[in-house]
C-alpha positions in Angstrom: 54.8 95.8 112.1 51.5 96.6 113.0 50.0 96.3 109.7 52.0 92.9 109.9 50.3 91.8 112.9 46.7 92.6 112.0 46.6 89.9 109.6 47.2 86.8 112.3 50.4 86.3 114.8 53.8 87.0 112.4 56.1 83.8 112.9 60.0 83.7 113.2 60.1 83.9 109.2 57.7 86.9 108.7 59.9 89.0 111.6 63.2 87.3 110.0 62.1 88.9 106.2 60.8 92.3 108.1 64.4 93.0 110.0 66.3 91.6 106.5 64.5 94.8 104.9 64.7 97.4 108.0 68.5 96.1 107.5 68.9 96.4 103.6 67.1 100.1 104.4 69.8 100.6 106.6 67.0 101.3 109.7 68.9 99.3 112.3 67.1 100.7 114.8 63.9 99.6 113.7 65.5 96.0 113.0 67.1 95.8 116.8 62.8 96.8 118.2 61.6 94.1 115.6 64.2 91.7 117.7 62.8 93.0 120.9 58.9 92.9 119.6 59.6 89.2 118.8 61.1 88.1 122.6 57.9 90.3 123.9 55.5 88.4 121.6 57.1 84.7 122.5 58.9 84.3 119.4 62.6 83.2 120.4 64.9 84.3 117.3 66.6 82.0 115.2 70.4 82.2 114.7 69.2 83.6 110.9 67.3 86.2 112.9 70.8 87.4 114.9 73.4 86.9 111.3 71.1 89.0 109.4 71.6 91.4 112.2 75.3 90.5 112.7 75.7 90.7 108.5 73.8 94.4 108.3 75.9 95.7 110.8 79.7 94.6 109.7 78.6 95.8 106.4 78.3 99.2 108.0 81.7 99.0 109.5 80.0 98.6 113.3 81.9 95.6 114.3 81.9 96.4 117.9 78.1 96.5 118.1 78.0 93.1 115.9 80.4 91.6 118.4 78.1 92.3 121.3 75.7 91.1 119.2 77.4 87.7 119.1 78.0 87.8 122.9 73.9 88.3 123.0 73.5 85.4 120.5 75.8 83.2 123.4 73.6 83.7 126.2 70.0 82.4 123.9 69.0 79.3 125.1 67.2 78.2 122.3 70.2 78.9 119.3 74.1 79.0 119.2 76.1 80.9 116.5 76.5 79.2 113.2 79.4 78.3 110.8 77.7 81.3 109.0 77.5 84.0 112.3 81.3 83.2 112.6 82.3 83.2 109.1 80.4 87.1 108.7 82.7 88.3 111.7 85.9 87.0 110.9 85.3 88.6 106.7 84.8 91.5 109.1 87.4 91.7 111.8 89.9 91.0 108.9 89.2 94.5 107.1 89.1 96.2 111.0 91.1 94.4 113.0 93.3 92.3 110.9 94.3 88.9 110.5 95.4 88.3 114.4 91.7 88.8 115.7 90.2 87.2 113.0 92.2 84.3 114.0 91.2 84.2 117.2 87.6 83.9 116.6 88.4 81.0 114.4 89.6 79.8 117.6 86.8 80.5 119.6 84.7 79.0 116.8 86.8 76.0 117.1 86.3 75.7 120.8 82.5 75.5 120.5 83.0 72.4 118.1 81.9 73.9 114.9 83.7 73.0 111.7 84.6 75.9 109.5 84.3 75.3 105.7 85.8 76.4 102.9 84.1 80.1 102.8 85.3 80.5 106.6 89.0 79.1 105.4 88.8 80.9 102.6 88.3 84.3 104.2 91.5 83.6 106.0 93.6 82.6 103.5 92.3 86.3 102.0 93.3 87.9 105.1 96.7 86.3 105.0 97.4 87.7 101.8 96.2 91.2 102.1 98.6 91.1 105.0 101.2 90.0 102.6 101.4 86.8 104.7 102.1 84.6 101.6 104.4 82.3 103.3 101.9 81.8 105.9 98.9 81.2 103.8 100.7 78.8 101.7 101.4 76.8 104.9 98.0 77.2 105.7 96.3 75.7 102.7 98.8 72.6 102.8 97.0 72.4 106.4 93.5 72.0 105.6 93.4 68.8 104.8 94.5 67.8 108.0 91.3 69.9 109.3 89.0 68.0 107.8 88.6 70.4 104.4 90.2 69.8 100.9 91.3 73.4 99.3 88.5 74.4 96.7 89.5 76.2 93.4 89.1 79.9 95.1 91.7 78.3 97.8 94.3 78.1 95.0 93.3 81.2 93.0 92.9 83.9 96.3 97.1 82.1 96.8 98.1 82.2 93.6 96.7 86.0 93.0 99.1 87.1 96.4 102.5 84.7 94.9 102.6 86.1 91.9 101.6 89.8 92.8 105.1 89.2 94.3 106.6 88.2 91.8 107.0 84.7 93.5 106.6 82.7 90.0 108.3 79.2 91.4 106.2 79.4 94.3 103.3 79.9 92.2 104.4 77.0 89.3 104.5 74.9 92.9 100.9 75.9 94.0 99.8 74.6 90.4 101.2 71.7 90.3 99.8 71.0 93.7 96.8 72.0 92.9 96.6 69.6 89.8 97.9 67.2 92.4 94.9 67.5 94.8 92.5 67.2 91.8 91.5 70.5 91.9 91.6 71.7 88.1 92.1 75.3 87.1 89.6 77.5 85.9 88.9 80.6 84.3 90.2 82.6 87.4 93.3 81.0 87.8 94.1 81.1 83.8 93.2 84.6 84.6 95.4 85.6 87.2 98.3 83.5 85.4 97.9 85.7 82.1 97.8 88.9 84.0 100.9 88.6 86.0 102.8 87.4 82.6 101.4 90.6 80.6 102.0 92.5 84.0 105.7 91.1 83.7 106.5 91.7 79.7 105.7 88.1 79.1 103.0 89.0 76.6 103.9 85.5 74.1 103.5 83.3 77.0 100.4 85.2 77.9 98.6 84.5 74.3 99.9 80.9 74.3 98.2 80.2 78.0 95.0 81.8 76.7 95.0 79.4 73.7 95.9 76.3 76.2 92.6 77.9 78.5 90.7 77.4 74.9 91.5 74.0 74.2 90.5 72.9 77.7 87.4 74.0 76.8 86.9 76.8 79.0 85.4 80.6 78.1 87.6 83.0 78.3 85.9 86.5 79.9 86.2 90.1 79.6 88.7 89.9 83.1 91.2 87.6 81.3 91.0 89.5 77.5 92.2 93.1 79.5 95.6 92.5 80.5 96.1 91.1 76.9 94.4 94.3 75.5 96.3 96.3 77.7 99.9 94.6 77.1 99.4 95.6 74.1 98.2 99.1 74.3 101.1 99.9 76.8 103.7 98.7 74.1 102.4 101.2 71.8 100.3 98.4 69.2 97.1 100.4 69.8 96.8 98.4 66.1 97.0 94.6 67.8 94.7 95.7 70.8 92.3 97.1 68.6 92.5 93.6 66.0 92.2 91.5 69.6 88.9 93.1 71.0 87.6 91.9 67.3 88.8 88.1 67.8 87.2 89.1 71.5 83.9 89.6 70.0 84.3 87.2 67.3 84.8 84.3 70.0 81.0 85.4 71.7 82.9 87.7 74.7 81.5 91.2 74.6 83.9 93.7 75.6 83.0 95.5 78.8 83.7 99.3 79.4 86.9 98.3 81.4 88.0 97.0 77.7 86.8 100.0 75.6 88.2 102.6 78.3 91.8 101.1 77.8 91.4 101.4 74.0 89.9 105.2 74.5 92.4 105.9 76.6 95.1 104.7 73.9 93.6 106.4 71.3 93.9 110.0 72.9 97.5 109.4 74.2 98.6 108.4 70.8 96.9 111.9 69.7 93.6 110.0 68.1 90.8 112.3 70.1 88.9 111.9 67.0 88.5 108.6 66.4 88.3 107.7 70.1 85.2 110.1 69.9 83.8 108.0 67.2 84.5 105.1 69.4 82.9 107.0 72.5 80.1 108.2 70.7 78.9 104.3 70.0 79.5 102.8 73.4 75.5 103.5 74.5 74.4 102.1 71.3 76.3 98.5 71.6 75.3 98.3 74.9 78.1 99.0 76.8 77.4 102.9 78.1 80.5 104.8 79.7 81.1 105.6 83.2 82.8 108.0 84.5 86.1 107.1 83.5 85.2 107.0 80.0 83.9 110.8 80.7 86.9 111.7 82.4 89.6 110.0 79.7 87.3 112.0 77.0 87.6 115.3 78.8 91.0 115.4 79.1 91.3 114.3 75.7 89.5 116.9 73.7 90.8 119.5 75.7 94.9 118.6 75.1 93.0 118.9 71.6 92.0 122.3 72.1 88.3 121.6 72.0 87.8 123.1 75.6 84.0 123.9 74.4 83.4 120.1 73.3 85.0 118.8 76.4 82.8 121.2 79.2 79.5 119.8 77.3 80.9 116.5 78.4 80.5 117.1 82.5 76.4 118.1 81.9 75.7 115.2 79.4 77.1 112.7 81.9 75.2 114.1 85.4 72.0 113.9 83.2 72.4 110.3 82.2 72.8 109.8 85.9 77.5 109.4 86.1 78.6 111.7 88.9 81.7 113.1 88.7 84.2 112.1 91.2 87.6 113.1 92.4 89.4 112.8 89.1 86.8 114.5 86.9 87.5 117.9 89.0 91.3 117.1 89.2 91.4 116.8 85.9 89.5 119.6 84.5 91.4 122.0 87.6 94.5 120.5 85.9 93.4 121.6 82.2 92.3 124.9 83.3 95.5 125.6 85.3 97.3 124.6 82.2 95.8 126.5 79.8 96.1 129.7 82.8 92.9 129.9 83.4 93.3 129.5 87.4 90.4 131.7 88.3 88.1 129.4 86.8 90.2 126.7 87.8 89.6 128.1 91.9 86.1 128.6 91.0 86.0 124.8 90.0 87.6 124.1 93.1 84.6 125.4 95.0 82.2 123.7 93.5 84.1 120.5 93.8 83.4 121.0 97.6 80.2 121.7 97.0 79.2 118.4 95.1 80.6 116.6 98.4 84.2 116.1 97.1 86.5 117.4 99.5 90.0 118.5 97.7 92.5 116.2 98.0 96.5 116.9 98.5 96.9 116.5 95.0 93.7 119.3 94.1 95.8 121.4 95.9 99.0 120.9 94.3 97.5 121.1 91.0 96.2 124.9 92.3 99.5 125.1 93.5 101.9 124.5 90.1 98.9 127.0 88.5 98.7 130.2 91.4 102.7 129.6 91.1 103.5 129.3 87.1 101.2 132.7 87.0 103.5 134.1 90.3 100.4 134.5 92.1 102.6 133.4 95.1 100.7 135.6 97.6 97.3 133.8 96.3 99.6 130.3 96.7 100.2 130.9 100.1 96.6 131.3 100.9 95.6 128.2 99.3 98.5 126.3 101.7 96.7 127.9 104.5 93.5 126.6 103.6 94.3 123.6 103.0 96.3 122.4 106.2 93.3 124.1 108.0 90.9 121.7 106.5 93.4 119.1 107.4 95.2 118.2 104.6 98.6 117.8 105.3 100.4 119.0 102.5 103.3 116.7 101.2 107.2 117.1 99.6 105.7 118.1 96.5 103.5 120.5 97.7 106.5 122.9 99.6 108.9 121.9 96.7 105.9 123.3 94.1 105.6 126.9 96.4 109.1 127.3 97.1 110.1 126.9 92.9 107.0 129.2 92.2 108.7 131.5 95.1 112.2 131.9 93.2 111.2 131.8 89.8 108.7 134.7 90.7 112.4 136.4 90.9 112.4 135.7 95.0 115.3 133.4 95.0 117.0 134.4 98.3 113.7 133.9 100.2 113.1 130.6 98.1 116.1 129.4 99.6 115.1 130.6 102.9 112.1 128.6 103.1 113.9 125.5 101.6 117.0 125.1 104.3 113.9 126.0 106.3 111.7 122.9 105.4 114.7 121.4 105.0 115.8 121.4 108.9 111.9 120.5 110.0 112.3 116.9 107.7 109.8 118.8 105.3 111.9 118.1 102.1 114.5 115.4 101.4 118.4 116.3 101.2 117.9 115.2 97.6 115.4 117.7 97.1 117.1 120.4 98.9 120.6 119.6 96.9 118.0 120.0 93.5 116.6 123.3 94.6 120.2 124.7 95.3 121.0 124.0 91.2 117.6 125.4 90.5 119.2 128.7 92.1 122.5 128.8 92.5 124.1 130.2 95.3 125.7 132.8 93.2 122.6 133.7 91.4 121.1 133.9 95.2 124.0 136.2 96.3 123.7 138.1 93.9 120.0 138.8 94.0 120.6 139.2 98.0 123.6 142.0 97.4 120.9 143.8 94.7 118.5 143.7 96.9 121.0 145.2 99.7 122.2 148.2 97.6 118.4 149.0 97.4 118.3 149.6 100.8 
């Protein structure tokens, strides 16, 4: 600031850029004394000076503070909110507070005589939707002409994307005939979202016919509408037609991202083809299209159901040094493949270095340490992980108690397995159906007569 200053009197664009970078630092601290410097100096702030604020701190998840901020912005005499200050809170209050609140700050934005557009209506109709409002939004969008605004193409699509996620197909037919109605024609969104709920739905021959209607109209297809094809295909067990599709992919000028080569990989190793999906794998950097960390962790697992534990391990230092952290899944996974293989002492080593690295276990970390302390009757060692983990507050689940007390009575405890079931059982713990499961896992007769051996040896 001071450097800023030596060099003449900063105007309301030179503080404006310098809070815009204490704010994409993440200093807002030093952005809200830049504000306060600018009053001091004479320089009323603009209403760019309070969104940028506003922007940096929703993005934190501080709505409260950007909400007084918007109060603060109210009482300036020399600016008012914007379509734009409103707009950034209500994106905001919808992922915090939901759709009600949002709402009403369209109604206060309303009140002060601004006129939303379509990125202010089109954050509602999002929140309506990821409230599963469908019905409502629908509503909505036949509204907006009546408020002055004609539906846009991302109107449609946000709509169409929530109907058909619901498996509302007449609804959605409707929307698209309305929307060719209004004028508004598709695009490669909406051909998108159409294909992927038809592959989603076993409709893969309608799917390939849409795509070649989408051609014909002249537009591109991209790498977001090829996947559901390539993964229609892979999850019906023609690994042959996905792989002959990413070539007419390529072929029609669409690279294939790493979203399209990890469902191929992925494919390849189920179907027992580690090999060749290593071959694959081993290429990815050089046609420009470098794996991430679900490549890694689709490889790992691979290689080692393949028995190449060595090969795999290499894997988890080769992708840290080209920068790919591991996250939750790499350790669950290679906890999983170590447990398997009954190596659970590396496999709680593993565990502690998982924490270490900043991932805390999750419920199912734990049950995968679980099924391996119990398959190895390590039950006393089982219990101690149970400990641990409700007091690092995870709460354990059904699985979790139905995973101890099976490791319990096949350890050759079955009375005191039962015990612990009718047990979890009376606290809501486990479901009846469980309960009724674990009783033809060990029949009562088996129990009794474990119980009256265990008497006599008294």
């Amino acid at each position: 600031m001071q450097i800023l200053e030596q060099f003449g009197e900063p105007d309301v664009f030179a503080y404006n850029a310098l809070i815009s970078g204490f704010c994409k630092m993440n200093k807002i601290v030093e952005a809200n004394k830049v504000l306060n410097r600018m009053k001091s100096h004479g320089f009323p702030p603009d209403a760019v000076t309070y969104n940028i604020l506003i922007g940096s701190l929703c993005d934190r998840g501080k709505l409260g503070l950007a909400l007084k901020l918007l109060d603060q912005l109210k009482e300036e005499k020399n600016c008012k909110p914007t379509v734009i200050t409103y707009t950034i809170l209500i994106e905001a209050t919808i992922l915090e507070g939901g759709i009600h609140e949002a709402m009403k700050l369209l109604d206060e934005m309303l009140s002060t005589g601004l006129q939303p557009d379509m990125y202010t209506y089109n954050a509602i109709i999002r929140g309506m939707c990821r409230e599963k409002m469908t019905d409502q939004a629908y509503e909505f969008v036949r509204s907006l002409p009546s408020k002055g605004c004609k539906p846009d193409v991302i109107s449609y699509n946000i709509l169409l994307r929530a109907l058909l996620h619901k498996g509302k197909w007449s609804d959605g037919e409707k929307l698209v005939n309305e929307m060719f109605s209004a004028g508004c024609e598709p695009n490669v969104v909406t051909y998108s979202i159409l294909m992927s709920s038809l592959c989603r739905d076993g409709k893969l021959d309608e799917a390939i016919n849409l795509l070649k209607i989408m051609m014909d109209k002249g537009l591109t297809p991209d790498t977001f509408t090829y996947d559901p094809l390539i993964s229609a295909f892979c999850k019906g067990g023609r690994l042959d037609l996905a792989i002959k599709f990413l070539d007419y992919m390529i072929s029609n000028g669409c690279l294939p991202d790493i979203v399209n080569y990890n469902t191929i990989l992925s494919t390849m190793c189920k179907k027992g083809k580690a090999d060749e999906a290593m071959e694959v794998f081993e290429k990815l950097a050089e046609i420009g299209c470098p794996p991430d960390v679900s490549t890694y962790n689709t490889m790992m697992s691979a290689l080692w159901n393949n028995g190449e534990r060595a090969r795999a391990l290499i894997l988890v230092p080769e992708m840290i040094e080209k920068g790919i952290d591991p996250d939750e899944i790499t350790y669950n996974s290679l906890i999983s493949c170590l447990c398997r293989d009954g190596l659970v002492n590396e496999a709680l080593d593993l565990l502690v270095d998982m924490e270490g690295n900043g991932f805390p276990p999750t419920v199912i970390t734990y049950n995968i340490l679980l099924l391996g302390l119990c398959k190895a009757h390590r039950i006393d060692e089982a219990i101690e992980v149970l400990r641990e983990m409700v007091e690092k507050g995870r709460r354990p689940n059904e699985t979790t108690y139905i995973l101890l007390i099976e490791g319990i009575g096949f350890s050759g405890w079955r009375v005191q397995a039962m015990e612990v079931a009718n047990s979890l059982y009376q606290k809501n713990a486990i479901s009846k159906e469980s309960l009724q499961r674990l009783r033809k896992t060990f029949p009562i007769s088996d129990v009794y007569k474990d119980s009256t051996v265990s008497e006599t040896r008294k």
